[in-house]
Each structure stands twice: as C-alpha cells, then as structure tokens.
ZAVOVEX-586213 format. One record per residue: residue number from 1; y, x, z of N, C-alpha, C, O in turn. Coordinates in nm, 4 decimals, m for minus. Example, Ala and Ser with C-alpha at 12.3 -4.5 7.8 and 13.67 -1.06 7.14 Angstrom:
BEGIN
1; m0.5690; 1.3190; 0.7800; m0.4500; 1.2300; 0.7800; m0.3300; 1.3200; 0.7800; m0.3319; 1.4236; 0.8465
2; m0.2250; 1.2850; 0.7080; m0.1060; 1.3670; 0.7140; 0.0030; 1.2900; 0.7870; 0.1138; 1.3409; 0.8039
END
This chain:
BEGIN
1; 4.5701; m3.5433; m0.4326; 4.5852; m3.5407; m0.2883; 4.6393; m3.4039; m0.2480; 4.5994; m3.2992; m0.2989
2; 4.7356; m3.4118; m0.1504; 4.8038; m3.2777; m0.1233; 4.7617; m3.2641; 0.0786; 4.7836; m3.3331; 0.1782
3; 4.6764; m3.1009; 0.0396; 4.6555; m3.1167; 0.1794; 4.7622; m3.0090; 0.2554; 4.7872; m2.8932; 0.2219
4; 4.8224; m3.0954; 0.3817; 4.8783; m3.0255; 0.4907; 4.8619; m2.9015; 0.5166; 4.7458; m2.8620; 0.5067
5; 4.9612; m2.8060; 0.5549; 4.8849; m2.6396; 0.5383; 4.8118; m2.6079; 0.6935; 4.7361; m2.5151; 0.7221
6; 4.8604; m2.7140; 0.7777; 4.7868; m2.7099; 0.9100; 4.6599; m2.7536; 0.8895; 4.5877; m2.7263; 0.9854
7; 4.6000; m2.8164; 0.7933; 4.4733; m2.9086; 0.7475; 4.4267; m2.8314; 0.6424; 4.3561; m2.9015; 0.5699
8; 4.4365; m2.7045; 0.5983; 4.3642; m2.6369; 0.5212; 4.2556; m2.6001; 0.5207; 4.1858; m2.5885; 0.4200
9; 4.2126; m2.5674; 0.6724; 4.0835; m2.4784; 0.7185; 3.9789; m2.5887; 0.7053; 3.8635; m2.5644; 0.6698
10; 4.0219; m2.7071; 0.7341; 3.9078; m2.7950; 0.7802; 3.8955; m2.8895; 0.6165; 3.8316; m2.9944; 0.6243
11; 3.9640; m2.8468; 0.4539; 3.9646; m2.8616; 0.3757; 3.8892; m2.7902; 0.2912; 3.8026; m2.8448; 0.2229
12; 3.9103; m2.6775; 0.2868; 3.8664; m2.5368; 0.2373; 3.6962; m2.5730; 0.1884; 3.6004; m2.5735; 0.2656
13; 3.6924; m2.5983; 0.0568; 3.5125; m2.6153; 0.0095; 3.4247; m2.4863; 0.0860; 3.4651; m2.3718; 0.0657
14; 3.3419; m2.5013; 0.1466; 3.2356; m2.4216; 0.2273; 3.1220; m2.4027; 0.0925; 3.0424; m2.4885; 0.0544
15; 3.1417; m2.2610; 0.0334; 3.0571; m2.2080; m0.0593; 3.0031; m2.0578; m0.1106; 3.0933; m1.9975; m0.1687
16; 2.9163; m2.0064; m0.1053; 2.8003; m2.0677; m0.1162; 2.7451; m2.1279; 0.0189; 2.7406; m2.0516; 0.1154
17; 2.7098; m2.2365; 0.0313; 2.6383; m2.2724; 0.1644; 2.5399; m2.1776; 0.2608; 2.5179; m2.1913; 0.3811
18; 2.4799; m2.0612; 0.1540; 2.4009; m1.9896; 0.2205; 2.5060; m1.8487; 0.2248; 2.5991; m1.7984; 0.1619
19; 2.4550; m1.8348; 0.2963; 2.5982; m1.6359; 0.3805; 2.4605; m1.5163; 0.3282; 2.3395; m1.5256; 0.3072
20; 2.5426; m1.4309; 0.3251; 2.4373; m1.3111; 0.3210; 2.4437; m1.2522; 0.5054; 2.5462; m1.2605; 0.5730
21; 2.3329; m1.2050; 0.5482; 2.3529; m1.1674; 0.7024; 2.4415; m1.0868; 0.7164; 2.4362; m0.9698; 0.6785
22; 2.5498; m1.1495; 0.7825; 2.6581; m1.0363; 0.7819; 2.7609; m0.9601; 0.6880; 2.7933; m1.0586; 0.6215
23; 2.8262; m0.8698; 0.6409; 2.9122; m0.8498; 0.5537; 2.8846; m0.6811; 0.5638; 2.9684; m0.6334; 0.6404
24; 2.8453; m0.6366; 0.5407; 2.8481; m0.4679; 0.5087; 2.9658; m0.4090; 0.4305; 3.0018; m0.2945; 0.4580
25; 3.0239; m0.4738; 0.3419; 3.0969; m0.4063; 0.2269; 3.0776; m0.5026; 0.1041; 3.0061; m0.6023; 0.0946
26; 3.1726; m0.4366; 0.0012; 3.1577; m0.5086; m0.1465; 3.1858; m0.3367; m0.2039; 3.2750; m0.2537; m0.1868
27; 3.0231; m0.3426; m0.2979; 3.0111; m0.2510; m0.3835; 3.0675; m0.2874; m0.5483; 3.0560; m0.3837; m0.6241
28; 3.1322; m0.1554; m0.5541; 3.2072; m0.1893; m0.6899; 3.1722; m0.0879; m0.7805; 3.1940; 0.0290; m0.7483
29; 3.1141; m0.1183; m0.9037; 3.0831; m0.0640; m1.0002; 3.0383; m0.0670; m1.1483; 3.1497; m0.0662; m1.2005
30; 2.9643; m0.0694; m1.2355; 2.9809; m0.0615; m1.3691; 3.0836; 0.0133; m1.4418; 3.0898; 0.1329; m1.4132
31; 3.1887; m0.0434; m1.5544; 3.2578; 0.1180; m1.5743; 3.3510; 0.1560; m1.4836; 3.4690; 0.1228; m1.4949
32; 3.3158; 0.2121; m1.4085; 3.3752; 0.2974; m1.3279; 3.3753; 0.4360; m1.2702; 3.2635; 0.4587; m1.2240
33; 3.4512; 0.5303; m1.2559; 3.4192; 0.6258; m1.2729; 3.3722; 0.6908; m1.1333; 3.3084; 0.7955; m1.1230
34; 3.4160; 0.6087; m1.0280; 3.3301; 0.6497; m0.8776; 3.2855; 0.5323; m0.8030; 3.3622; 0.4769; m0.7243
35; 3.1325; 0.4792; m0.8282; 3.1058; 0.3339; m0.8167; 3.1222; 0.3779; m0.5928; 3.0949; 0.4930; m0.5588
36; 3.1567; 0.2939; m0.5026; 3.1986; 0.2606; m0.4184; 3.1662; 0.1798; m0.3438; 3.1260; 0.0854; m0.4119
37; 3.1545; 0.1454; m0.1901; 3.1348; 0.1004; m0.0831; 3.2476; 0.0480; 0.0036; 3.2621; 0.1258; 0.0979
38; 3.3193; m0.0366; 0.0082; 3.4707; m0.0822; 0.0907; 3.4120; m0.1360; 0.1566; 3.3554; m0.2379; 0.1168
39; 3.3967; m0.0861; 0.3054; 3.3629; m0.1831; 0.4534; 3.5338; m0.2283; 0.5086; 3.6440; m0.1759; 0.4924
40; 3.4887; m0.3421; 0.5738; 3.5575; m0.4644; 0.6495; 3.6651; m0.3100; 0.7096; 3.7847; m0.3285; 0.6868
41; 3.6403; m0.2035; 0.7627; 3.6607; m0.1474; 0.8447; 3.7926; m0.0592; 0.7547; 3.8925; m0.0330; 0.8217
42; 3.7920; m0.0315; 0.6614; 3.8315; 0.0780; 0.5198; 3.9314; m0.0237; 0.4781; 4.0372; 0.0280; 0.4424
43; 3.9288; m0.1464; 0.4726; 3.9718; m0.2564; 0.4282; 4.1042; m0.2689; 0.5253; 4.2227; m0.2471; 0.5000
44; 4.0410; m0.3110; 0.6420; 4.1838; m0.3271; 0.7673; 4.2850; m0.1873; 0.7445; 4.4069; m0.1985; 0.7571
45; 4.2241; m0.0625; 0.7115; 4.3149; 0.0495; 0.7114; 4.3998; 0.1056; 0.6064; 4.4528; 0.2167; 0.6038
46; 4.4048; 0.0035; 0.5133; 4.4216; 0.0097; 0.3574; 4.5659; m0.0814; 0.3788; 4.5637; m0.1773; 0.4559
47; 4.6582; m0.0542; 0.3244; 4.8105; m0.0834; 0.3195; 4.7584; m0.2324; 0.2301; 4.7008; m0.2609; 0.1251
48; 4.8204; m0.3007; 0.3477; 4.8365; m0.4907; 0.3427; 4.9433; m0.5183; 0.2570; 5.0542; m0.4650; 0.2527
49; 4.8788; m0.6411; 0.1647; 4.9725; m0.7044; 0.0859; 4.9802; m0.8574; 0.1205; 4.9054; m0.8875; 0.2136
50; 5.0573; m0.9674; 0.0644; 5.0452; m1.0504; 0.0843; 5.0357; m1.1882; m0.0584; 5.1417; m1.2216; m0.1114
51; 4.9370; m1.2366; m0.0923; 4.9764; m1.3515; m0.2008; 4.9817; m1.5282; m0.1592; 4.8821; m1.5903; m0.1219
52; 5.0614; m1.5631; m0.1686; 5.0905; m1.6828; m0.1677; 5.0242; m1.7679; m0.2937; 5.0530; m1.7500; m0.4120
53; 4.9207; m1.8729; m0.2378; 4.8383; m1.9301; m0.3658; 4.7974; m2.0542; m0.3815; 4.6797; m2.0730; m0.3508
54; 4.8489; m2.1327; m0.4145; 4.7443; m2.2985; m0.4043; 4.6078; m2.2587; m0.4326; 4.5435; m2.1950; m0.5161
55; 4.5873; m2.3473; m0.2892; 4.4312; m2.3816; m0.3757; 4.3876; m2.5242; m0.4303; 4.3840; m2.6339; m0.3745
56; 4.3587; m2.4874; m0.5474; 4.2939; m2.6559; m0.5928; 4.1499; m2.6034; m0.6585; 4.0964; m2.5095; m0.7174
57; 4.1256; m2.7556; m0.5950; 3.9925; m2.8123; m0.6215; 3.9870; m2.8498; m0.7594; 4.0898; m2.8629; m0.8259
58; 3.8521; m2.8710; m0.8141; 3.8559; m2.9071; m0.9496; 3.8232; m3.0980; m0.9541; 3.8077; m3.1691; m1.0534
59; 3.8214; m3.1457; m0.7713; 3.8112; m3.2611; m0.7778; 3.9845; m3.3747; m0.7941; 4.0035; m3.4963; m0.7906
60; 4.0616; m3.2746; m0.8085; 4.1600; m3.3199; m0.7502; 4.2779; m3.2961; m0.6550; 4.3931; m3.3375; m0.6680
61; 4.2098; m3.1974; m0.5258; 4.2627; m3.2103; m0.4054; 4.3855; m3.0645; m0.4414; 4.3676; m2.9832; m0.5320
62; 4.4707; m3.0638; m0.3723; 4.5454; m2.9231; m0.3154; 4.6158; m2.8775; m0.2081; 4.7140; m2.9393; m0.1668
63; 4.5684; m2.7543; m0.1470; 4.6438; m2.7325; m0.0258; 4.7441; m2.6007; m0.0863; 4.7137; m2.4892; m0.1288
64; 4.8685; m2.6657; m0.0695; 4.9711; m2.5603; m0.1598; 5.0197; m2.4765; m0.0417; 5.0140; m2.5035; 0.0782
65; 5.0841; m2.3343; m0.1226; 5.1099; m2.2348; m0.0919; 5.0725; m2.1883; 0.0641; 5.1449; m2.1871; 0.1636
66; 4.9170; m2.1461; 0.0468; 4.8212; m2.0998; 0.1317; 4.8852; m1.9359; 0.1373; 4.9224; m1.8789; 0.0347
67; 4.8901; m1.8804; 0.2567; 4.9185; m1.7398; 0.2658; 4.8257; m1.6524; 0.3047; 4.7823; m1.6398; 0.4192
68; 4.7921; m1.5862; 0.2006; 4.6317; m1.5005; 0.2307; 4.7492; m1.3727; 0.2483; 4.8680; m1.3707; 0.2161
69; 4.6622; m1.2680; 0.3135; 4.6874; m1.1375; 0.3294; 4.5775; m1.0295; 0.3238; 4.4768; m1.0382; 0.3940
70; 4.5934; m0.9547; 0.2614; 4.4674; m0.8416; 0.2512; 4.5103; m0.7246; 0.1746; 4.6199; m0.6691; 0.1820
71; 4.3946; m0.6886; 0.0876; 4.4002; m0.5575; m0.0006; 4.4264; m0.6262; m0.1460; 4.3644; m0.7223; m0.1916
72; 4.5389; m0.5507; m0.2118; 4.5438; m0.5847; m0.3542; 4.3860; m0.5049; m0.4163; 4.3323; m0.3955; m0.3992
73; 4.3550; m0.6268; m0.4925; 4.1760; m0.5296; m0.5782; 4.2694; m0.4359; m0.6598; 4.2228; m0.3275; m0.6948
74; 4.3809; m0.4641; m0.6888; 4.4178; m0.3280; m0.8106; 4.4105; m0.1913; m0.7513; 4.4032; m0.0897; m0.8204
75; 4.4132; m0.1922; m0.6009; 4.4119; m0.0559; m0.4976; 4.2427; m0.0019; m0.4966; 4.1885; 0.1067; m0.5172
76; 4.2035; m0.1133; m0.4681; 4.0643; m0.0938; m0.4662; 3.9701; m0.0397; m0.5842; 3.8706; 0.0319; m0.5732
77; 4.0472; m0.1109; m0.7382; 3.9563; m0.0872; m0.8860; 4.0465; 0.0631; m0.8806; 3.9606; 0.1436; m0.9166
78; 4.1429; 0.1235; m0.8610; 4.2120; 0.2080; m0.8957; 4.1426; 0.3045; m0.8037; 4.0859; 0.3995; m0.8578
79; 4.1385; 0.2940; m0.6664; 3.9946; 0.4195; m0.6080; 3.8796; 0.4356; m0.7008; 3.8294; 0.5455; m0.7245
80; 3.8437; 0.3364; m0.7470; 3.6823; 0.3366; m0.8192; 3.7291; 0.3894; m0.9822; 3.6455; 0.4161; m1.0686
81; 3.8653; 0.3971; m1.0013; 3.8929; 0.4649; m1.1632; 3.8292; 0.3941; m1.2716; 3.7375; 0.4285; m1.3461
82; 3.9135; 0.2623; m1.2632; 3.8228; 0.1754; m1.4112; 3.8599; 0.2292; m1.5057; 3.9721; 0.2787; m1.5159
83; 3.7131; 0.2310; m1.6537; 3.7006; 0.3050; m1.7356; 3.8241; 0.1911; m1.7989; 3.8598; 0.0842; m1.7495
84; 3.8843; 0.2766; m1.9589; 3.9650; 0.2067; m2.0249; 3.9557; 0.1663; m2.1270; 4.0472; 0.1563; m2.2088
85; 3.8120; 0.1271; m2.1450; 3.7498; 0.0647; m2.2465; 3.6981; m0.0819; m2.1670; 3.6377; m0.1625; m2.2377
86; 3.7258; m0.1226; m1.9949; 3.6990; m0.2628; m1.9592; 3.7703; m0.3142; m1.9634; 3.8855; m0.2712; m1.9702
87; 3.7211; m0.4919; m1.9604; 3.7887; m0.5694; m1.9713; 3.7602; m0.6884; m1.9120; 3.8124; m0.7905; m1.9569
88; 3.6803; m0.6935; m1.8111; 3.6209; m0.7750; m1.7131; 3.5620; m0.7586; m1.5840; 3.4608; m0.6914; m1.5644
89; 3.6453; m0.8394; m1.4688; 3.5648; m0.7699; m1.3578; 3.5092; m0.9389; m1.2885; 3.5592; m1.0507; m1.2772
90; 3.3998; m0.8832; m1.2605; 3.2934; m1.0445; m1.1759; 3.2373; m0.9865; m0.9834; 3.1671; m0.9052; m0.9233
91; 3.3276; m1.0957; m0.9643; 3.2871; m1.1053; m0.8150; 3.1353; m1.1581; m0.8421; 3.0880; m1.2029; m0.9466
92; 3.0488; m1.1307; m0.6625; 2.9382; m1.1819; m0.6631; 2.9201; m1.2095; m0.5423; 2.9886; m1.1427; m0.4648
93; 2.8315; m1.3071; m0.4840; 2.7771; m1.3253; m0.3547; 2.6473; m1.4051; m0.3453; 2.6402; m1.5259; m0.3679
94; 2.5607; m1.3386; m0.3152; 2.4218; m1.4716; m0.3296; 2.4441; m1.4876; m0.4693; 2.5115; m1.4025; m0.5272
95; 2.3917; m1.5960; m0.5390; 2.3954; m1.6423; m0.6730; 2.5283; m1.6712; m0.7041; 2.5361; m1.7101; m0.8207
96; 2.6611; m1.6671; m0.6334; 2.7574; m1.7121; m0.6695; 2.8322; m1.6022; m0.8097; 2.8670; m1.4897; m0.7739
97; 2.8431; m1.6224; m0.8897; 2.9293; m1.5186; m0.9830; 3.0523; m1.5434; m1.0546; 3.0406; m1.6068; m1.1595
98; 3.1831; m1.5013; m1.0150; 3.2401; m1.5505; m1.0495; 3.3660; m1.4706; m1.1807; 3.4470; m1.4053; m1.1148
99; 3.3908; m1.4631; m1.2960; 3.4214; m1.3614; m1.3817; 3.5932; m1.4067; m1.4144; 3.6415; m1.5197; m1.4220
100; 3.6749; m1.2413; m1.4328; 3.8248; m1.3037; m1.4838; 3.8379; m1.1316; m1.5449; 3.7813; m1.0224; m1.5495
101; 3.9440; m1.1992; m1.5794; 3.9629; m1.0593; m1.7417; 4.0237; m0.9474; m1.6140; 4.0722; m0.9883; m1.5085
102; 4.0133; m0.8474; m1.6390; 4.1395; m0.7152; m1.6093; 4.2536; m0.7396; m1.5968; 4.3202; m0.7183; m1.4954
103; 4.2814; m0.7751; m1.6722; 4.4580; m0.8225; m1.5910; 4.4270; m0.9431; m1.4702; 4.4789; m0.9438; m1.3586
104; 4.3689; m1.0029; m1.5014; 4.4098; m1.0907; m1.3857; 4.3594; m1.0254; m1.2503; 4.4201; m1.0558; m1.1476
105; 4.2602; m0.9442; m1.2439; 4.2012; m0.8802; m1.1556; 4.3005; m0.7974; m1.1053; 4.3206; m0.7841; m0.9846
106; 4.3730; m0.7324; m1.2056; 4.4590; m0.6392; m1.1440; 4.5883; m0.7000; m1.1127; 4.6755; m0.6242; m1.0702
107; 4.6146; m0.8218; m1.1264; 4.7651; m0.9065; m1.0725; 4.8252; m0.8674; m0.9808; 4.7698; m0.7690; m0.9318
108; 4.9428; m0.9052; m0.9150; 5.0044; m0.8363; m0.7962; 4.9107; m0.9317; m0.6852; 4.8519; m0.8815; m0.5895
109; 4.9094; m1.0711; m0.7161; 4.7999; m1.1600; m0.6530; 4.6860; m1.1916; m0.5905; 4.6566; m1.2816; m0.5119
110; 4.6147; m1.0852; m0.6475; 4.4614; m1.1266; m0.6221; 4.4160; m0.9832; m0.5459; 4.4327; m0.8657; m0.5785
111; 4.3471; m1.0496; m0.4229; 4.3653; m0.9704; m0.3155; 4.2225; m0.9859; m0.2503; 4.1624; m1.0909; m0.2728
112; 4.1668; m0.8947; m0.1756; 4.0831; m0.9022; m0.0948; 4.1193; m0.9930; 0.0231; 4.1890; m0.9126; 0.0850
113; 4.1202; m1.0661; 0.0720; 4.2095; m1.1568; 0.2119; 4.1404; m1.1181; 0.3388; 4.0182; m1.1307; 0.3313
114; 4.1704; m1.0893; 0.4147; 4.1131; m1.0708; 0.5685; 4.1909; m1.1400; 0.6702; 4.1725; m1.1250; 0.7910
115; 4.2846; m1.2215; 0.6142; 4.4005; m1.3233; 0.6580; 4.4062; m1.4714; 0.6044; 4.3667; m1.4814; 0.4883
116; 4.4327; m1.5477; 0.6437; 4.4868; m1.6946; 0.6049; 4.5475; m1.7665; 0.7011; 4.5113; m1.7999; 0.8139
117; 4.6904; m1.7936; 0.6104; 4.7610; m1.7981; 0.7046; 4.8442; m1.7641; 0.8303; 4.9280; m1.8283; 0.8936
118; 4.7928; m1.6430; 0.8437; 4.8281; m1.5211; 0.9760; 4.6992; m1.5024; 1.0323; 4.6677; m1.3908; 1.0737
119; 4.6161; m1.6044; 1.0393; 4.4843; m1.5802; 1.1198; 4.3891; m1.5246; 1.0366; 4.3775; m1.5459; 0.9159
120; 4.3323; m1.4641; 1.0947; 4.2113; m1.3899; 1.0687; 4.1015; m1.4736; 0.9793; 4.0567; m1.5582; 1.0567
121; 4.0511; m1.4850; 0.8773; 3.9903; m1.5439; 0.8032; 3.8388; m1.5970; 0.8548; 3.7404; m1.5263; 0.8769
122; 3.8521; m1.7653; 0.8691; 3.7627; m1.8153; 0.9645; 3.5770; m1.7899; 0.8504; 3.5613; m1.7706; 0.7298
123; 3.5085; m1.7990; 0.9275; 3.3861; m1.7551; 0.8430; 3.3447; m1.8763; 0.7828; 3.3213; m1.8565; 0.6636
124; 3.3205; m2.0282; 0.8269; 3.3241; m2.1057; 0.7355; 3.4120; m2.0914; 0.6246; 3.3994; m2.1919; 0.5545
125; 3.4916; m2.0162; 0.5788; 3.5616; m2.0151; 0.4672; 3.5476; m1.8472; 0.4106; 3.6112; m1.7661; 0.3433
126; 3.4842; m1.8527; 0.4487; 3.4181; m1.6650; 0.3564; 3.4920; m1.5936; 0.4198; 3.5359; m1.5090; 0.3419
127; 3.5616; m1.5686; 0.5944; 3.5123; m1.4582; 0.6512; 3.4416; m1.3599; 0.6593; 3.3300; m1.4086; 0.6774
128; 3.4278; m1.2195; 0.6578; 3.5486; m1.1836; 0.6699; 3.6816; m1.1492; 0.5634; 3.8025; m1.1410; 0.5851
129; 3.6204; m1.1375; 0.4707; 3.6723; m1.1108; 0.3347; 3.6519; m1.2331; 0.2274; 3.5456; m1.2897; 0.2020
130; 3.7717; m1.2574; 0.1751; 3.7148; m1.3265; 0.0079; 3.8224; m1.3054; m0.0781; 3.9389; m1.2741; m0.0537
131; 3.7793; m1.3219; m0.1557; 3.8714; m1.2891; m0.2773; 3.9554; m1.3621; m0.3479; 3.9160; m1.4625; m0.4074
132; 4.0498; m1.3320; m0.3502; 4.1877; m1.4817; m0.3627; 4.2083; m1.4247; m0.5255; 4.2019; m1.3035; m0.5460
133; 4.2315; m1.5139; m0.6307; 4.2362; m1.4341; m0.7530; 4.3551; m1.5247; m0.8258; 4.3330; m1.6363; m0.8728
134; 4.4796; m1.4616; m0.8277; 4.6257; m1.5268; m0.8760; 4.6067; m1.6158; m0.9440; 4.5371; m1.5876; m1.0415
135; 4.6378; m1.7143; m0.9372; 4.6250; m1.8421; m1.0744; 4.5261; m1.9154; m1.0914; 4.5461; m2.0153; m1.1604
136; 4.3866; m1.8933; m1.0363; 4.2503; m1.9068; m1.0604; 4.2657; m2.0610; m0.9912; 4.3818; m2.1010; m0.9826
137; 4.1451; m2.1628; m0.9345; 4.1350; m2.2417; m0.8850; 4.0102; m2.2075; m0.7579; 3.9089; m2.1403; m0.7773
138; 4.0382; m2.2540; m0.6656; 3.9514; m2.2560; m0.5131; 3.8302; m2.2015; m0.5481; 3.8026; m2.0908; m0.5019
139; 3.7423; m2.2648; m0.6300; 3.6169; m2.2444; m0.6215; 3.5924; m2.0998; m0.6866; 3.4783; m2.0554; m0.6731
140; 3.6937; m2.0143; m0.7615; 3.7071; m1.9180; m0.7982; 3.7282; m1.8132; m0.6923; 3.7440; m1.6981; m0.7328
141; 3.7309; m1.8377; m0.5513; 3.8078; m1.7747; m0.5050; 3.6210; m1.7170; m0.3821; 3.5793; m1.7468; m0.2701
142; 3.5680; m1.6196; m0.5074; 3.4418; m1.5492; m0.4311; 3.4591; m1.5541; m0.2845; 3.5679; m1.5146; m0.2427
143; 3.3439; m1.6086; m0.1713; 3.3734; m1.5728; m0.0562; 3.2443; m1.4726; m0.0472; 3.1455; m1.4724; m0.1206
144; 3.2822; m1.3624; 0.0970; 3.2380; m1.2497; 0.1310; 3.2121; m1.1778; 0.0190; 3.1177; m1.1012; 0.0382
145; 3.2600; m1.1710; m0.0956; 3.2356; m1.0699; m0.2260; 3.0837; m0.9804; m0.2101; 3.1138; m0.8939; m0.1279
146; 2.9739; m0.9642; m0.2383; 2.9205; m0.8400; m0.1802; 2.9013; m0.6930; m0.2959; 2.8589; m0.5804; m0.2700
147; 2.9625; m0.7633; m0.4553; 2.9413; m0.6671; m0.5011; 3.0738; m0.7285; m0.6611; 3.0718; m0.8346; m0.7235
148; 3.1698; m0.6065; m0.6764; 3.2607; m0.6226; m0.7635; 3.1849; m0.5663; m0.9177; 3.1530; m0.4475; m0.9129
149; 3.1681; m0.6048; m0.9892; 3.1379; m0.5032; m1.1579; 3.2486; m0.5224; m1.2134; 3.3012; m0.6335; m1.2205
150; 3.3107; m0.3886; m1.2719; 3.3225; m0.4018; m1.4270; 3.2797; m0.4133; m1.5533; 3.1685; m0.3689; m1.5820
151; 3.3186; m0.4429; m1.6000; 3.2472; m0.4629; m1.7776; 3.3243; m0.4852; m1.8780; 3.4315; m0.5453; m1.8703
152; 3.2658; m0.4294; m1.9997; 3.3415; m0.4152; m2.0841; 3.4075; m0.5952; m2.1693; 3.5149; m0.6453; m2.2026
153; 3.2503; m0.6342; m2.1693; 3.2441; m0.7995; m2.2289; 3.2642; m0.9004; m2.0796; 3.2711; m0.8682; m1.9610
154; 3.2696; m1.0366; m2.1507; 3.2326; m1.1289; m2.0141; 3.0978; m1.1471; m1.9906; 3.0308; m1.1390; m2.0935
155; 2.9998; m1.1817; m1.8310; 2.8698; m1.1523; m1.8731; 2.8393; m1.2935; m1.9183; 2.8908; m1.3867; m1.8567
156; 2.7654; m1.3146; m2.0137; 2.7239; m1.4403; m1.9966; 2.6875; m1.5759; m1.9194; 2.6016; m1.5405; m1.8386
157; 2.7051; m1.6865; m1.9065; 2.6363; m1.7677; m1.8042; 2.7480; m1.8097; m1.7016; 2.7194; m1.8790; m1.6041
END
C-alpha cells in the first residue's frame, strides 16, 4: 500500500505510545569525548539539512519520499568527538531502543527532524524531534530521542 504524502501524518505508526513529559534534550554519550545536552532550542540554531526518506512499515505500508528537515547527527556526534575505536550508536526513548552501525549514523541522511514536510513536526509523530535514520525502516525512526550512546559493540537485545 502506498500512502499519499498529504496522508502521511494521519499514517505515521504512533510509538512509543507513552511520551516522556516533555522533551528537555537528547543526551549523548558513551565513547565520547564531551558527553552532551542538545535542547530543542541549540537544535533550531544549528545549520539545517534536509533528507528525503520513505517510510515503510514492516506491515507492508509506504509513504514515499517524506521530507524531514533538521540537524545532520554527524554535526551533533562530531560536537561530542566520537572515540575511534566506535562502532555503534543507539537511540533511546522510554523503553524504546533503537541501534545502527557508525556509518549509518553518520550518513548524509539521518538527521535529527524538527520538520516534516515543511511543517513543524506534529507530536503524535515524535514531536519535537525524532530521528530519521537513511535507509532504516519507520519503526526505526526513534521518536523524541532522549538519550544518543555510543559504543564500541551492538548492545544486546
């Protein structure tokens, strides 16, 4: 099934069902050499990129070439100075965890989003921030991030 890009928002899997109160930031750390705090606020003032990304579902569905806009994470892991012995970085939110190697983290792609579509990223869909990750599939795509790690291995689980 191919969804309409006007019919995205009201497509978009709503996950984790539970929000953390509010959004403070996504702390980033493990090897890194200055673990870090990026508020919503640091984020808007940070030179905008743009990735163009399907999202698919793992049921089937896709809403193709979705236009997120935000912060490339390679700007963001590159403030925090990843050590060069990692090789894995895992979004988190609530119990959600979601893990992809270093390169893909650092893609031209995978972006913090504070955009979709031109609009401002609605909060049923992980407003204000989520993390769009090049190539990955939807459910990969951490909403409100609240904390980035590096690591050397993948973590288990």
């Amino acid at each position: 099934m191919t969804v309409e890009q006007d019919d995205v928002r009201s497509v978009l899997p709503v996950c984790p069902a539970d929000r953390p109160d509010g959004w403070a930031g996504v702390r980033v750390d493990g090897m890194v050499e200055t673990p870090l705090t990026v508020t919503l606020a640091e984020l808007s003032a940070m030179a905008q990129v743009e990735s163009i990304q399907d999202v698919r579902c793992f049921d089937g569905w896709v809403a193709p070439e979705q236009r997120w806009e935000g912060v490339a994470l390679s700007a963001v892991l590159s403030r925090a100075g990843v050590s060069e012995d990692a090789g894995f970085v895992s979004a988190s939110c609530l119990d959600l965890k979601r893990t992809s190697t270093l390169e893909e983290a650092m893609a031209p792609g995978t972006i913090l989003a504070l955009k979709l579509n031109g609009q401002p990223l609605p909060e049923e869909h992980g407003g204000p921030v989520r993390l769009v990750v090049a190539g990955k599939m939807g459910p990969d795509f951490v909403k409100m991030p609240e904390r980035i790690e590096v690591t050397r291995e993948a973590p288990e689980g």
